[in-house]
N, C-alpha and C positions, 0 to 999 in steps of 0.2 A: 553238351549240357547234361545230356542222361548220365557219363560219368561223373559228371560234378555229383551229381542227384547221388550216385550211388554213394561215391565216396564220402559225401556227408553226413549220408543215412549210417554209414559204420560210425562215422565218428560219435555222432548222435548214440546211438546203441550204446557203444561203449563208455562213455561220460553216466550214462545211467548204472551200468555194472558198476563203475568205479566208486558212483556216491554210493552203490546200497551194498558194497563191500567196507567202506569206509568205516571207522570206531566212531567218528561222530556221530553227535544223534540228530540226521538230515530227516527230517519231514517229507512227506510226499509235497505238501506243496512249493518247497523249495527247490526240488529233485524240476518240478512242471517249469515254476520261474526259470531255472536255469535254461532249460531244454526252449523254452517261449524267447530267452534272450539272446541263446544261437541264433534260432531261425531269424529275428532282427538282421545280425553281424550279417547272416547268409544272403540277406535281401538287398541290404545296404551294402554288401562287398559285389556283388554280380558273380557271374559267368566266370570270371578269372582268379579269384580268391575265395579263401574258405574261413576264417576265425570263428575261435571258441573258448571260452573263457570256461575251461577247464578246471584251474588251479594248477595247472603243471608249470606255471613259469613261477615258482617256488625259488627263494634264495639258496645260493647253492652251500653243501655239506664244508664245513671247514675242516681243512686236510690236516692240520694242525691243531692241537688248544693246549696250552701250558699253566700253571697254578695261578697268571695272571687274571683268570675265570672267574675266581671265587672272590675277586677285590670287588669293591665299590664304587673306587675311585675310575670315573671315565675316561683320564690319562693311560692307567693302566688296562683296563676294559679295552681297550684302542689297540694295542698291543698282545691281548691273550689269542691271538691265533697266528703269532710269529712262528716261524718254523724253532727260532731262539729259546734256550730252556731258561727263560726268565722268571726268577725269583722275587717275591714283596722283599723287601727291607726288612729281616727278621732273625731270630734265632738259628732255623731251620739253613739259613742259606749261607750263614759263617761257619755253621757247625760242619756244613758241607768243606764248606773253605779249608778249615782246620783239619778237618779228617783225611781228605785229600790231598790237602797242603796246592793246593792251587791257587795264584793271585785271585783278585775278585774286580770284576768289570764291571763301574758303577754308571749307570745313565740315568740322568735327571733331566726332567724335562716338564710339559704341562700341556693340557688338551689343546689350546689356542695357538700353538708356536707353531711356525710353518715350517722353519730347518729342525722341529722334532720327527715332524710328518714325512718330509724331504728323505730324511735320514732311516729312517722305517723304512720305505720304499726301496732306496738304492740298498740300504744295507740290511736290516734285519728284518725284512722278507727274502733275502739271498740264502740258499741251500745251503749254499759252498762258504758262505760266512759264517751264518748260526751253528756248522760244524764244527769250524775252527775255533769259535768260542764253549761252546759245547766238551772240549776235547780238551782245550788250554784252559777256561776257566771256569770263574762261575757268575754267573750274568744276575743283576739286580737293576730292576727298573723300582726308578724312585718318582711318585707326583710331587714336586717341589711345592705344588698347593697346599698337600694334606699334610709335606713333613717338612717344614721349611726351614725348622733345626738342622737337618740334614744337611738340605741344600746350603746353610750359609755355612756350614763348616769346610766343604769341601769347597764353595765357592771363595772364598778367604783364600784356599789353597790355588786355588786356579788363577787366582787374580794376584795375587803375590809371584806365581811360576812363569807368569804367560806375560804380564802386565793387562790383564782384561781378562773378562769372561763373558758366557753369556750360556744361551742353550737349543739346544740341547747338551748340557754339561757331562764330559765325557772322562772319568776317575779311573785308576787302577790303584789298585788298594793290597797291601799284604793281608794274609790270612787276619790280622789284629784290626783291620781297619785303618791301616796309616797311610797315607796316600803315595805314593811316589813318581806316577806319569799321569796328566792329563791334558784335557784341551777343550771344545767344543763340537763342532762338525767336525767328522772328517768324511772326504768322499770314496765311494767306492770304488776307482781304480788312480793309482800314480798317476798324477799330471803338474807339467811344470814345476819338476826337480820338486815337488810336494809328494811325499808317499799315502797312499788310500788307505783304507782302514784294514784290509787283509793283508797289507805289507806289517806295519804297525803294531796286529796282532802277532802274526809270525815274529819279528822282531823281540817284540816283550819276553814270547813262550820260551823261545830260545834261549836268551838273555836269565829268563827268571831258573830255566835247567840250567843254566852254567855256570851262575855265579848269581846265585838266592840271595847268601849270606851279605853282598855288597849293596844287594838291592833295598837290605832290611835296614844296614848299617847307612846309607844313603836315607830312607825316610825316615828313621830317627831323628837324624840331624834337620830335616826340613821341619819334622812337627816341631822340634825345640824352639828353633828359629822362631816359627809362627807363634809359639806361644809365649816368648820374648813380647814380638811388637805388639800381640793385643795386653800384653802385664805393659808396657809401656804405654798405650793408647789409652790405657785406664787411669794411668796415674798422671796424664795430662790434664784431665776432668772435662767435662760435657762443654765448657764456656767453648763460645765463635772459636775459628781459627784468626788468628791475627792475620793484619798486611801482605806483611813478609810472607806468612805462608802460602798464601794466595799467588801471590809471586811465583814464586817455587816452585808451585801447583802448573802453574800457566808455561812458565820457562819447559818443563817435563815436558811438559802436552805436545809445544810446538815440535821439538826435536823427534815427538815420533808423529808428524804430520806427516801423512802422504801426497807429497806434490802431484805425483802422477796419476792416482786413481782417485784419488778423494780420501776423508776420513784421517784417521789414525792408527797408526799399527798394521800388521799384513793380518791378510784374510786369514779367515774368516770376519767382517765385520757387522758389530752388532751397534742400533744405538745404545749413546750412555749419557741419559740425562747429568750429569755430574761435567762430563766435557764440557755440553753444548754450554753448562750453565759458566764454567769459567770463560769461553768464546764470550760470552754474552756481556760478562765484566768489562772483559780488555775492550771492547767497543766502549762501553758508558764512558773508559777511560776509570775507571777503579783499578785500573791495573797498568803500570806502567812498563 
């Protein structure tokens, strides 16, 4: 008990140098409060424990902080202490792009989404990823909330390439911004004949040193495309889809039904209000 006694009497001591070394401007009678609400902890812990409400269980130093610091947006805030040298969506990060001549790695995502958070985790809190992006390109985190022009443009892309989308929306983009590989989640290592995101980038970096010019000559041709079906989705005009397209609609869906796991299409899968709503038809029997 005597060395409990002693050992506490330093702690004590010392909790007092610490406040009257401190910049704050501590009062003496807060300096007593504290020192009166040790001996509490001391009385109420006994004989075998010591607590002291110090302030040393302080939030720890981030080993990391990237330009995602100085955003607003809490998506992005969420992400400014990735090991990843993540860019806003700006001038500053194409002009990187172009000077360098490095693809550009676009991720779009939102504070609420759980495979955005998922995917921080396994992957861009990883060393040995954020290198490889770091090294191969240049990384842009997008809030789909605050730039939603964004997201639907690349999302059109995604969903035209993939047959679906969802997010965390996952872009590679030529130094101009044209899209040419993307998807959603991907996970962080190979599984089940699936490659994980550092096969995928390896892949790309490769691919984009070896034959750039195919890669440029390839997104061209997908932005034409895209910009065909929205000049024709425009010139249909706003009125309902008829019958028959509804039809159409439904006959698609079913052929990419998943007997074996549920859903539609292979994984990654997201809901899609849009599905369930034609499921919902062929039941009333609006849809034969």
């Amino acid at each position: 008990m005597r060395t409990i006694m002693k050992a506490w009497l330093r702690v004590l001591l010392l909790s007092r140098r610490l406040l009257r070394s401190t910049s704050c401007a501590i009062g003496k009678r807060e300096v007593t409060t504290l020192c009166r609400t040790s001996c509490i902890h001391f009385k109420r812990a006994g004989a075998s424990t010591v607590t002291m409400a110090t302030g040393a269980d302080l939030p720890p130093v981030a080993k990391h902080q990237n330009r995602l610091a100085k955003e607003k947006s809490p998506y992005l805030l969420q992400h400014a202490n990735n090991p990843v040298d993540w860019y806003p969506w700006g001038e500053e990060a194409f002009e990187k792009s172009r000077k360098e001549n490095k693809p550009i790695f676009l991720s779009v995502g939102y504070s609420t989404c759980h495979w955005c958070h998922v995917m921080e985790r396994e992957s861009f809190e990883n060393e040995d990823i954020a290198k490889i992006l770091s090294e191969h390109f240049v990384s842009i985190k997008v809030d789909r909330e605050e730039r939603p022009d964004v997201d639907k443009v690349y999302m059109t892309f995604i969903q035209a390439s993939q047959g679906g989308g969802g997010w965390p929306m996952s872009v590679f983009l030529t130094p101009e911004l044209e899209p040419f590989l993307g998807g959603t989640y991907f996970p962080p290592e190979d599984h089940f004949n699936r490659p994980g995101f550092p096969t995928i980038l390896r892949s790309i970096a490769k691919q984009w040193e070896k034959d750039e010019q195919g890669i440029r000559q390839k997104s061209a041709k997908v932005m034409a495309a895209l910009q065909q079906m929205v000049e024709v989705a425009s010139d249909e005009g706003e009125g309902p889809p008829g019958l028959n397209c509804v039809q159409k609609a439904y006959q698609a869906l079913k052929a990419r039904e998943d007997k074996q796991y549920g859903g539609f299409g292979s994984a990654p899968k997201f809901p899609q209000p849009g599905t369930i709503s034609i499921g919902l038809q062929k039941l009333r029997g609006a849809i034969q």
